[in-house]
C-alpha positions as CSV (number, residue, x, y, z in Angstrom):
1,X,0.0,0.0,0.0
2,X,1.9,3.0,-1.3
3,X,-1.1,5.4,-2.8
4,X,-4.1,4.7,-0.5
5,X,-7.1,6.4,-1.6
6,X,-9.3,7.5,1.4
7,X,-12.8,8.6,0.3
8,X,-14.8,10.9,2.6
9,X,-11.4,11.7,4.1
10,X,-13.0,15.1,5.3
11,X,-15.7,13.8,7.6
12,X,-15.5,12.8,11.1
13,X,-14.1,9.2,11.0
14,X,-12.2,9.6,7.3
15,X,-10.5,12.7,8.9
16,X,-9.2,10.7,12.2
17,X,-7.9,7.9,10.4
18,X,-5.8,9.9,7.9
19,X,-4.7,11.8,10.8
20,X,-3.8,8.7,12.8
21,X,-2.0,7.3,9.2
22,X,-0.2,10.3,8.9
23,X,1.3,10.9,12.7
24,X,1.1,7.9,14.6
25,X,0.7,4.3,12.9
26,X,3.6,2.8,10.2
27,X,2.1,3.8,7.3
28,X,5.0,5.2,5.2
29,X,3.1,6.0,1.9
30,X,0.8,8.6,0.5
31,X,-2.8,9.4,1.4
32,X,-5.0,10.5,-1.3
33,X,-8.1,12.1,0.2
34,X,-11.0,12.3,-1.8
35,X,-13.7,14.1,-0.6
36,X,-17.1,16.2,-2.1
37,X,-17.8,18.0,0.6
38,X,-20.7,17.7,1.5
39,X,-22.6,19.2,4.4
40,X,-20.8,16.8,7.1
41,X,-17.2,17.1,5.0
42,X,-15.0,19.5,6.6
43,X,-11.4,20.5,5.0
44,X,-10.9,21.7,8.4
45,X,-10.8,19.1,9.7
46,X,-7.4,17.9,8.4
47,X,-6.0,21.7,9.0
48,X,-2.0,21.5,8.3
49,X,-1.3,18.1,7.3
50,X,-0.8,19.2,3.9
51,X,1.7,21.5,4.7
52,X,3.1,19.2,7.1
53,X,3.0,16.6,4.7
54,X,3.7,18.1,1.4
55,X,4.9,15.0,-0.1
56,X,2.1,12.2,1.3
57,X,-0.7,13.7,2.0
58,X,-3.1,14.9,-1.6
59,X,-6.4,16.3,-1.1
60,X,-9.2,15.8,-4.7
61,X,-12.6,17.0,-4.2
62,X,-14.4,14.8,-6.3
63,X,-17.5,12.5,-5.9
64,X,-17.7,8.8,-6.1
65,X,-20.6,9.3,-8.0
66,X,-18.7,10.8,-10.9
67,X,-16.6,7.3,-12.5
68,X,-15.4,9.9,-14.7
69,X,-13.3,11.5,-11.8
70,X,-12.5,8.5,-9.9
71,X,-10.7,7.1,-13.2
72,X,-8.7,10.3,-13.2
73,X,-7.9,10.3,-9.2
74,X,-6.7,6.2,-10.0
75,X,-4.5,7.1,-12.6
76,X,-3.0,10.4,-11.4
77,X,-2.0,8.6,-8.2
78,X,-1.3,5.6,-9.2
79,X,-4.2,4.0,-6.5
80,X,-3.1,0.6,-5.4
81,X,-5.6,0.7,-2.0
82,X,-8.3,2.4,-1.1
83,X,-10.0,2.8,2.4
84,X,-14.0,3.3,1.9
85,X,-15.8,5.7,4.1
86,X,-17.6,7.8,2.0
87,X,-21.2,8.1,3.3
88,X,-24.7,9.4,3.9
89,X,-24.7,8.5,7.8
90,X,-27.3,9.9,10.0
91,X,-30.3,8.1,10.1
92,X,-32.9,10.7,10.9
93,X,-31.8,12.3,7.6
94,X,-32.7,8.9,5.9
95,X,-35.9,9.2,7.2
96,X,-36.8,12.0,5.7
97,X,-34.9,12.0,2.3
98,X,-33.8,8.8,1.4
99,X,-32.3,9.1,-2.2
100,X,-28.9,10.9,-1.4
101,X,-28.8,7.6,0.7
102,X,-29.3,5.7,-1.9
103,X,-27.0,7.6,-4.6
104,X,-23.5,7.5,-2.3
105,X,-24.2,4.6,-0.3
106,X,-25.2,2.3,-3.6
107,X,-24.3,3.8,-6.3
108,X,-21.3,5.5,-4.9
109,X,-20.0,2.2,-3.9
110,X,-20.7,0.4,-7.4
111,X,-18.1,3.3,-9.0
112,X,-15.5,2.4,-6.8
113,X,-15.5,-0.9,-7.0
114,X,-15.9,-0.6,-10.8
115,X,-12.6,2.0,-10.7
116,X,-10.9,-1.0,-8.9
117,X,-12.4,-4.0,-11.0
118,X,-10.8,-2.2,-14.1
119,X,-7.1,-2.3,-12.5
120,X,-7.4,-5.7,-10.4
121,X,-3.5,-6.2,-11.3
122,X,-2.3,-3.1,-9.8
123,X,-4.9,-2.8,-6.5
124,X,-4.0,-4.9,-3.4
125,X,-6.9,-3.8,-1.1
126,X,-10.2,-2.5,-0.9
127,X,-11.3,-2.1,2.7
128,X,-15.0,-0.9,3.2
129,X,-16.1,0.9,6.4
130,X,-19.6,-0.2,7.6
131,X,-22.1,-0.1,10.5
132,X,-23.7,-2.7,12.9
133,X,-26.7,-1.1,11.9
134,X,-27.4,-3.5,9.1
135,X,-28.0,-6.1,12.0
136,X,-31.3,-4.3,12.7
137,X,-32.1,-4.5,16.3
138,X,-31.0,-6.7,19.3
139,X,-33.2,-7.8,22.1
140,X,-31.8,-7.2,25.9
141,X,-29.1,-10.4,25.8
142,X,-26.9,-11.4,22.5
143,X,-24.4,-9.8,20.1
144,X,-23.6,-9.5,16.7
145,X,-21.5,-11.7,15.0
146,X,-19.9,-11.7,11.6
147,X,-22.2,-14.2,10.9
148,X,-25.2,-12.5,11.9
149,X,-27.8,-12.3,9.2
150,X,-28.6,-8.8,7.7
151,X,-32.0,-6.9,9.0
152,X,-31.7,-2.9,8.3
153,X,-34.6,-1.2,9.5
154,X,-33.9,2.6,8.3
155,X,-33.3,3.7,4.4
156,X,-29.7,4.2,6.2
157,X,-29.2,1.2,7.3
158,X,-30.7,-0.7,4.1
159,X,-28.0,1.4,2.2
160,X,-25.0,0.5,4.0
161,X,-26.7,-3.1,3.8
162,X,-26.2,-2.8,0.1
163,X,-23.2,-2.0,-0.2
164,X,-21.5,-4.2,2.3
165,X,-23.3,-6.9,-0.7
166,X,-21.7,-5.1,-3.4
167,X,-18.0,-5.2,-1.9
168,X,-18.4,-9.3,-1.0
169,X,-19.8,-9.9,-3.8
170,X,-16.7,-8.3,-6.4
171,X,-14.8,-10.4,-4.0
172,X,-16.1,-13.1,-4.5
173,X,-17.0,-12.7,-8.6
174,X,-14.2,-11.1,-9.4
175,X,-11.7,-11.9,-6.6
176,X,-11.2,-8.3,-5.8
177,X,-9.1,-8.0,-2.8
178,X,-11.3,-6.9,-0.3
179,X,-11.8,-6.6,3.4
180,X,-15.1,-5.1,5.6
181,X,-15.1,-4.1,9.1
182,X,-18.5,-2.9,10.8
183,X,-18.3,-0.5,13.9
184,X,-20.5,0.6,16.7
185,X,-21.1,4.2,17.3
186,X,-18.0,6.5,17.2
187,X,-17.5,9.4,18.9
188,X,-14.5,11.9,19.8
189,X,-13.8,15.2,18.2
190,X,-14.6,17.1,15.0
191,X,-17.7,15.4,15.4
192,X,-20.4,17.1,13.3
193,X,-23.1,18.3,15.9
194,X,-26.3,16.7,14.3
195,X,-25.1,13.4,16.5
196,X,-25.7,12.3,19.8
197,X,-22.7,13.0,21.5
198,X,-21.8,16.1,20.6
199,X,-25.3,17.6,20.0
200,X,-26.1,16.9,24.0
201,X,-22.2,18.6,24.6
202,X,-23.1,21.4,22.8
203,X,-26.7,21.8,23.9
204,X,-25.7,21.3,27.5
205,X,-22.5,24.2,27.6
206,X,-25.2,26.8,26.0
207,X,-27.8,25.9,28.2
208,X,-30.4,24.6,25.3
209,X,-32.7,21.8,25.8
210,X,-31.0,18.1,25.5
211,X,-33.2,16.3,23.4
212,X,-33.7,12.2,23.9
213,X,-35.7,10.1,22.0
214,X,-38.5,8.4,23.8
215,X,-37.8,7.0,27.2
216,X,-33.5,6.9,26.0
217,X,-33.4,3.6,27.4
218,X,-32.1,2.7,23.6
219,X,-28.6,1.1,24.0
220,X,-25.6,1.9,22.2
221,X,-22.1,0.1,22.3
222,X,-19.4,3.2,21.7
223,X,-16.1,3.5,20.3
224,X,-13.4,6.4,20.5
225,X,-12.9,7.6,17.1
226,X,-8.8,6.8,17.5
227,X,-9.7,3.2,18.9
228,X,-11.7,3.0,15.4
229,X,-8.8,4.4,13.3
230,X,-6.7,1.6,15.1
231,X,-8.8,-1.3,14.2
232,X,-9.4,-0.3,10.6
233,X,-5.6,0.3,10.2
234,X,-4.7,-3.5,11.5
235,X,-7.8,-5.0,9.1
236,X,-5.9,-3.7,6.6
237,X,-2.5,-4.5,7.4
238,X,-3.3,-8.2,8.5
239,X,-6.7,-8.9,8.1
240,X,-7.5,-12.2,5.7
241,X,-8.3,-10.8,2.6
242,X,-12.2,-11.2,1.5
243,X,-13.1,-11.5,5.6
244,X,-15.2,-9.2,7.6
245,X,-14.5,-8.0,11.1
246,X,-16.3,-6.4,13.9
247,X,-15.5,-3.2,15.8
248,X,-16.6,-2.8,19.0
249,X,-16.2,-0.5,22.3
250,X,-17.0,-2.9,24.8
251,X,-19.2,-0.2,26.1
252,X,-22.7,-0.9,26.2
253,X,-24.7,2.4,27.7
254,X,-28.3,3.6,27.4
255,X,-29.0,6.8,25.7
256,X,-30.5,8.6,28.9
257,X,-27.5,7.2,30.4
258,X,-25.0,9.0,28.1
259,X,-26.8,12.2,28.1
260,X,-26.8,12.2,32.3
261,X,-22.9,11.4,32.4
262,X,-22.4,14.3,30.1
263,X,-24.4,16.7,32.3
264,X,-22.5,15.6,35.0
265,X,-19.1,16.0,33.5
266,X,-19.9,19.3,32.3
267,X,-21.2,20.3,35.6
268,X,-18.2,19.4,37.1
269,X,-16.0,21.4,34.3
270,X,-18.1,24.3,33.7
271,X,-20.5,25.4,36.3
272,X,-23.8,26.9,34.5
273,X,-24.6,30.8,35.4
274,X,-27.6,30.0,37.2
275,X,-25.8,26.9,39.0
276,X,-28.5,24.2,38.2
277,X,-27.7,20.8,37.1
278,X,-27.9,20.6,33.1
279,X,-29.7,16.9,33.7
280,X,-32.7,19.8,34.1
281,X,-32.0,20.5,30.6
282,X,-33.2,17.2,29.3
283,X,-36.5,16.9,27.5
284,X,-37.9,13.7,26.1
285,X,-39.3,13.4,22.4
286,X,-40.8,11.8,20.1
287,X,-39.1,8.6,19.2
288,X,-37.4,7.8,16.1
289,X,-39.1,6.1,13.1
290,X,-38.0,2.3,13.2
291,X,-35.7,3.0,16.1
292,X,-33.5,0.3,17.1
293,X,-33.8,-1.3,21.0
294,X,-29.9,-2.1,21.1
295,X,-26.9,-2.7,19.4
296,X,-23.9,-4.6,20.4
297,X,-20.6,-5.8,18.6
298,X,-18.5,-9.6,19.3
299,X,-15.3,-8.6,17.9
300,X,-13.4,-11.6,19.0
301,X,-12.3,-11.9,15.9
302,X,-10.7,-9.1,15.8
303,X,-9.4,-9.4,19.2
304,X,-8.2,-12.8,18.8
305,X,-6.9,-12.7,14.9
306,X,-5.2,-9.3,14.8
307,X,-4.5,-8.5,18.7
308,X,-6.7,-5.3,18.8
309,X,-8.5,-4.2,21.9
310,X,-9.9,-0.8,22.6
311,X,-7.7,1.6,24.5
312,X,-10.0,4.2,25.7
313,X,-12.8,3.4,28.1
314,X,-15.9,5.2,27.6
315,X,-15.1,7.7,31.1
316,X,-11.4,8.5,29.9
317,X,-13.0,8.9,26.0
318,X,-15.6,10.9,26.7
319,X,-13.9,13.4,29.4
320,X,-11.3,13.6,26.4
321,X,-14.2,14.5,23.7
322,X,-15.6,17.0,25.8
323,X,-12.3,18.4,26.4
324,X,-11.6,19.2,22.9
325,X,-15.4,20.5,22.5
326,X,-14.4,22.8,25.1
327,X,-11.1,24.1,23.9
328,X,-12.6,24.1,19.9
329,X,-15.0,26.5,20.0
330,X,-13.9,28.3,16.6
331,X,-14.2,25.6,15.0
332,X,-17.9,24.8,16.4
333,X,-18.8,28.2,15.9
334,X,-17.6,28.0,12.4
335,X,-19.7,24.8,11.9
336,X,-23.0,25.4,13.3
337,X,-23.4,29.1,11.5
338,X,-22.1,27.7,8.4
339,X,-19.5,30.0,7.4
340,X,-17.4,26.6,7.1
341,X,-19.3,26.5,4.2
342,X,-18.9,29.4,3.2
343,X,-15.0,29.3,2.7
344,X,-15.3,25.9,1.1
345,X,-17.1,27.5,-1.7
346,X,-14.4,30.2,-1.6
347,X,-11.9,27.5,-2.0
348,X,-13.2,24.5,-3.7
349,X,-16.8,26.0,-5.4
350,X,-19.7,24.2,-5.6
C-alpha cells in the first residue's frame, strides 16, 4: 500500500484515520483524500497536514458518483488501495430524504468498486467501512457476529446493507481483494453536531434543551474515534483478505444514560450561570421512526486474529471528547453558523 485512496477523508471518522496514518501508525506511503464536501465534509478538519506533509498527504474534491473522476484520481496517483468511508450516515436524515442515501451509499460504492475491477492487477486492497446497523435491532441479551444475518430497519441502514453486498460480492466474482469491518457508534472530536454526542455537549454548555428520543433507554455500544482508526488500520495490514470483522467498544450504555454522564461532567468542568444541574435541561421526544432497541458488537475476531482491543474506556474517551469540544470553540462556531461553508465555496466551489 503506497497510494491509498481514502474517500470521505474530510468527515469525522475519514479525517481521524488519515490523521492517525499520517502521525502515529507505520504507514510510510501517500494518502490521497477524496472528498465532495458535503454538508458533514470539513477540509478543516485535516487543518495542516498538507503543509506538514507536502509530499504524502493529496487532497481531490471529487464524488464517487462521478466514475469519470474516480478514473482520473486512479491514474493520477497511481491507487493501489483504497480505504472506503464515504457516506450518507445519520439516520434521521434517511428518514426524511432517502435518495442521497441511496445515490452515495449504492451507487457511490458500485463506482469504486468498478474504478478497482478495471485495474485488479495493480490494487491490493479494498477495505470498506460499515455499521452494525445493518444487523437491525437486538433484544436485551446477544451480540452481533460476523455471521449475523442482515435486517436494516432505516433507508440508512438498508444502504449500508447494500453496499456491504456489493464489496463481497466483487470479491467473490471477481476476486477483488477486499476486506469489511462494521463498527459501533463512534464518537470523539470534530464530530459534526447533528449526532448524539456532541449535540447533548453542545446543547448542554449553551444551556439549550437536550433532546432524547423516547424514554432513551435505547442502548448503544461506543467507540473512541482513534480506537476506530486503530482497528481499521490492523484490518488492513493483517486482516484475511475477503473477511469481515467487527468493531466494538465494549461499552454498552443507554442513551439517557450518556446524556446524564455528560451533564454531569460538564457540571463538574463548567458550572452553568444559574448553578442548576444541566440533567434539568433534558426533554424527552418523540421517538425515532424504526428506532433500534440495542446494538452490540462480538469482535473476537478481531481481538483474537489481529491482537486489537480498545484503548480508551468510555469515562477517559468521553472526558477527552468533551475536552476538545471545550477548547474548539472556533471551529464549532464555524460549523453550526455555516461559514465553514462558506470558505469551502471560496476555495473549492460548488
Amino acid at each position: 500500500m503506497e497510494n491509498l485512496l481514502v474517500t470521505g477523508g474530510c468527515g469525522f471518522m475519514g479525517s481521524d484515520f488519515i490523521r492517525y496514518l499520517l502521525t502515529e501508525s507505520d504507514f510510510n506511503g501517500r494518502v490521497i483524500n477524496l472528498d465532495t464536501l458535503t454538508y458533514a465534509g470539513n477540509p478543516e478538519n485535516l487543518n495542516g497536514m498538507d503543509e506538514r506533509f507536502s509530499d504524502r498527504y493529496f487532497f481531490v474534491k471529487a464524488d464517487i458518483c462521478d466514475p469519470k473522476a474516480l478514473d482520473r484520481v486512479f491514474e493520477e496517483f497511481s491507487i493501489d488501495s483504497v480505504c472506503h468511508f464515504a457516506a450518507e450516515t445519520h439516520v434521521d436524515r434517511s428518514i426524511m430524504g432517502p435518495s442521497a442515501f441511496i445515490r452515495t451509499n449504492i451507487e457511490g460504492t458500485f463506482n469504486l468498486l468498478e474504478s478497482v475491477r478495471s485495474r485488479l492487477d495493480k490494487i491490493s486492497l479494498f477495505h470498506h467501512i460499515s455499521t452494525d446497523e445493518v444487523y437491525g435491532s437486538l433484544g436485551e441479551k446477544g451480540y452481533f457476529t460476523e455471521d449475523t444475518p442482515y435486517n436494516p430497519s432505516s433507508p440508512y441502514s438498508a444502504s449500508k446493507a447494500a453496499s456491504d453486498h456489493l464489496v463481497s460480492a466483487y470479491n467473490r466474482t471477481y476476486h477483488l481483494p477486499i476486506t469489511i469491518s462494521n463498527c459501533s457508534n463512534n464518537y470523539g472530536p470534530y464530530q459534526f453536531p447533528e449526532k448524539l454526542i456532541p449535540l447533548m455537549i453542545l446543547n448542554a454548555i449553551e444551556g439549550k434543551p437536550l433532546p432524547v428520543y423516547g424514554t432513551g433507554k435505547n442502548i448503544r455500544d461506543w467507540i473512541y474515534v482513534k480506537d476506530h482508526s486503530r482497528a481499521v488500520w490492523a484490518i488492513m495490514k493483517k486482516g484475511e483478505k475477503g473477511g469481515k470483522y467487527h468493531i466494538g467498544g465494549k461499552y454498552e450504555m443507554r442513551n439517557i444514560d450518556v446524556v446524564e454522564m455528560i451533564c454531569d461532567l460538564l457540571d463538574s468542568i463548567k458550572v452553568k450561570k444559574d448553578s442548576a444541574p444541566r440533567r434539568n435541561l433534558i426533554t424527552f421526544v418523540e421517538d425515532r421512526k424504526g428506532h433500534d432497541f440495542r446494538y452490540a458488537m462480538d469482535f473476537t475476531k478481531l481481538e483474537n486474529e489481529l491482537g486489537w482491543t480498545p484503548a480508551e474506556s468510555f469515562e477517559t474517551g468521553l472526558k477527552k471528547t468533551i475536552d476538545w469540544y471545550l477548547n474548539h470553540n472556533d471551529w464549532v462556531q464555524r460549523v453550526k453558523s455555516g461559514e465553514y461553508r462558506n470558505w469551502i465555496k471560496t476555495h473549492y466551489g460548488g
